[in-house]
N, C-alpha and C positions, 0 to 999 in steps of 0.2 A: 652149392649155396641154396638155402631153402629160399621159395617165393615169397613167405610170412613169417614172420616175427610176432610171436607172440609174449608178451610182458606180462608178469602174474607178480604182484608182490607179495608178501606175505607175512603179515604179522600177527597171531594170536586169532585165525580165523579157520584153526583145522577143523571144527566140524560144515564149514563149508565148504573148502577147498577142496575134496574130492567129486563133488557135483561140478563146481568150476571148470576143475581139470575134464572130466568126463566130458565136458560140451563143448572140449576144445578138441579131445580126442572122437567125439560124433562128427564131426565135420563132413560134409561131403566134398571138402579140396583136403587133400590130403598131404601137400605139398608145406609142411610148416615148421617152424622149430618152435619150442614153446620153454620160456625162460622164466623159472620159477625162484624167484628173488626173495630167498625165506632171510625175515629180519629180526632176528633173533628171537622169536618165538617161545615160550615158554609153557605152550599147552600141547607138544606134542606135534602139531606141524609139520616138522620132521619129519617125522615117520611117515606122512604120507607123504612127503615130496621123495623120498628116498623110495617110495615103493612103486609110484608112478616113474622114477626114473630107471627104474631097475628092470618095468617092463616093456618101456619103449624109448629107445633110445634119442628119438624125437626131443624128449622133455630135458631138459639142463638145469640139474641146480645152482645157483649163483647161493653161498651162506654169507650173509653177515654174523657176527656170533655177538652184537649186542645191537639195538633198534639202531636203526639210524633215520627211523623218518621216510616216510610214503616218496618223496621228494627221490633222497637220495637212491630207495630203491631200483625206481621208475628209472631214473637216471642210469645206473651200472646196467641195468639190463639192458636200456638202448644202445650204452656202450661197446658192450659183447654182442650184440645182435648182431642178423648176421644177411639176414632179407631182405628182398626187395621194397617191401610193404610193412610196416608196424601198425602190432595190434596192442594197446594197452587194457586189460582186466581183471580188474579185481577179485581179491581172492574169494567174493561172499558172490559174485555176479556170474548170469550164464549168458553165453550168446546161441543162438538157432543153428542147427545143425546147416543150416544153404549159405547162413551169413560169408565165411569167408570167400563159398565162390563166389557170388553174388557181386561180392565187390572185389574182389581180381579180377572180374569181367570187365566192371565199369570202369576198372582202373587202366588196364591192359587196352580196352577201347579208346578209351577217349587220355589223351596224353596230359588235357588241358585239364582235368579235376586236379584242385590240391586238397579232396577231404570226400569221402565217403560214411555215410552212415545210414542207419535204418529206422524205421520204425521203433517204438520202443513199450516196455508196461513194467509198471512196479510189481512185486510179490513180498509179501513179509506182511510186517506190520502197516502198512498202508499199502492202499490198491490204484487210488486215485494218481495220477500226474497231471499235472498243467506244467508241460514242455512244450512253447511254442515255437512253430517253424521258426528255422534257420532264417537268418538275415542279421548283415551288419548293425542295423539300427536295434535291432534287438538285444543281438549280443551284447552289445556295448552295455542295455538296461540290467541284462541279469544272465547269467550261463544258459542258453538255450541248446548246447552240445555234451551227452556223456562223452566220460572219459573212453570209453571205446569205441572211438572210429578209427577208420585206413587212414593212411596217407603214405607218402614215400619215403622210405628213409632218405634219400636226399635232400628233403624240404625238412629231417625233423630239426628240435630244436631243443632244449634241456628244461627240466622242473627249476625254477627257484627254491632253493630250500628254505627261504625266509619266509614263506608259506607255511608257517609250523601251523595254524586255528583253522586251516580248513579252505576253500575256494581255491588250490592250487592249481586245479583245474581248469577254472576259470582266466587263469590266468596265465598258463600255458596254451590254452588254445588263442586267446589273443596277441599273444608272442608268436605263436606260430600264424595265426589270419594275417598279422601286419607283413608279412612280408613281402605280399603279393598286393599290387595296386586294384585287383578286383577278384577278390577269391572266389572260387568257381567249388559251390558244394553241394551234394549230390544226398538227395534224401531214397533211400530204396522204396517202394512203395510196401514190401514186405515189414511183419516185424522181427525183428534181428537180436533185440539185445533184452534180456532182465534183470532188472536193478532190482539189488533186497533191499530192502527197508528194514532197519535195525533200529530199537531206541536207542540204542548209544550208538549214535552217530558224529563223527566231527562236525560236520556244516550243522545240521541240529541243533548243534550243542553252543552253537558261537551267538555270544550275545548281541544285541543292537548296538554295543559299545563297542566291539571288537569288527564288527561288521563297518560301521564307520570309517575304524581303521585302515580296513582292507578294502572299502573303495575309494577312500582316499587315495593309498596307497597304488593302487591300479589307476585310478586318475593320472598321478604321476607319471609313476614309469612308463604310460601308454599315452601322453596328451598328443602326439602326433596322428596316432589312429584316433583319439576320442575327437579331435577337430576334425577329420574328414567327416564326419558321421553327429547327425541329432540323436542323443540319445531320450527318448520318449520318455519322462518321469513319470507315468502311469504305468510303463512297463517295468520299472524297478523292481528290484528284489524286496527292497527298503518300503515300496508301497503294496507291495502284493503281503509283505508282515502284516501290513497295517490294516490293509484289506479283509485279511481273513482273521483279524482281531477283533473288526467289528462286524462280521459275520457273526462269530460267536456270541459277542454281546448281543444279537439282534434274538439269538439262537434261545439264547438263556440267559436273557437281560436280569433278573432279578439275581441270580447267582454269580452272574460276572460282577454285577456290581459291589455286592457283599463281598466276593476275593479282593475287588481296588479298594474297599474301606477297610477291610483287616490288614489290607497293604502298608495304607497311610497310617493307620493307627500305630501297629506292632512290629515294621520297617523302616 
């Protein structure tokens, strides 16, 4: 039985997906299995997961042969997993070649962590991140955790697939935080993981109307975790839009202004 689990989904992102795979096969733990969740794919995808599987046995294709949604991917591959530790990432994202020992270390030490993760930096089309430290209070304001951290497969816990616009993330790491009366998580002081920045992105792409929805929504299903905990409305995702909305305008007040009057006029 491998030590890691590794979860790769994959839909329509073959020219990144062999970088991907390559910073899962750099690794300096070498103990892993890596579950490549190809979801019906239609730009060739394939062919690389079939050729990374061909050379190292290590890798495991899981096919769907028509989408079924990030959700459901994320899902079958924890199902067949097979590790001590699950690793979730995506098929455009890399992690550092020390990351997985780094935290088999932390995790294998200390029995009381239910969540590992690292440092982190965007690449692509933006550089910048404001991901603020880990804490309950925070979380609860806005996703303060990528989708690739440790934990144990014992503690995991499943996607919602009714997460179809994006934040699913968010929403499974709070399904998984409430289980523990004081989750115990571990920031590496290294950096471990890179996020690409894509303009077509889901969360991106989700409007303040649909965003509403989906805190509502998490409101709900989570009001037993959200009443342990003050969620800070300064730290919102909802005011952080707003925030850097009027950055902009401060930025280029006379052209922002002219886009909200062609707005009102011709919308």
């Amino acid at each position: 039985m491998p030590k890691v689990s590794v979860i790769v989904p994959s839909y329509n992102l073959g020219q990144y997906l062999p970088e991907t795979l390559q910073s899962v096969l750099s690794q300096t733990f070498q103990d892993w299995e890596c579950l490549i969740v190809e979801n019906g794919s239609t730009d060739g995808s394939m062919n690389v997961v079939t050729s990374f599987c061909a050379s190292d046995t290590r890798f495991v294709p899981v096919v769907f042969h028509e989408n079924q949604g990030v959700a459901a991917a994320r899902n079958k591959g924890l199902e067949l997993s097979e590790g001590e530790y699950i690793l979730f990432l995506d098929a455009d994202d890399l992690i550092a070649p020390g990351y997985m020992e780094a935290a088999v270390k932390a995790l294998d030490s200390d029995p009381s962590l239910n969540l590992v993760y690292g440092k982190a930096q965007r690449f692509g089309t933006e550089t910048s991140w404001d991901l603020p430290a880990f804490s309950m209070d925070a979380m609860l304001a806005r996703n303060c955790l990528y989708i690739s951290c440790f934990f144990r497969r014992s503690d995991a816990v499943y996607f919602d697939p009714d997460f179809k616009t994006g934040f699913e993330d968010w929403d499974y790491w709070l399904t998984f935080l409430e289980q523990f009366e004081a989750p115990r998580v571990l920031c590496l002081e290294d950096t471990c993981f890179y996020y690409r920045t894509r303009r077509r992105s889901r969360n991106k792409g989700v409007t303040d109307t649909a965003l509403e929805a989906i805190r509502r929504r998490l409101w709900e299903k989570h009001s037993a975790l959200y009443s342990r905990y003050f969620c800070n409305p300064l730290e919102t995702v909802e005011y952080k839009r707003l925030e850097s909305s009027f950055r902009k305008a401060s930025k280029w007040s006379l052209a922002w202004k002219l886009r909200l009057l062609y707005r009102r006029i011709f919308k």
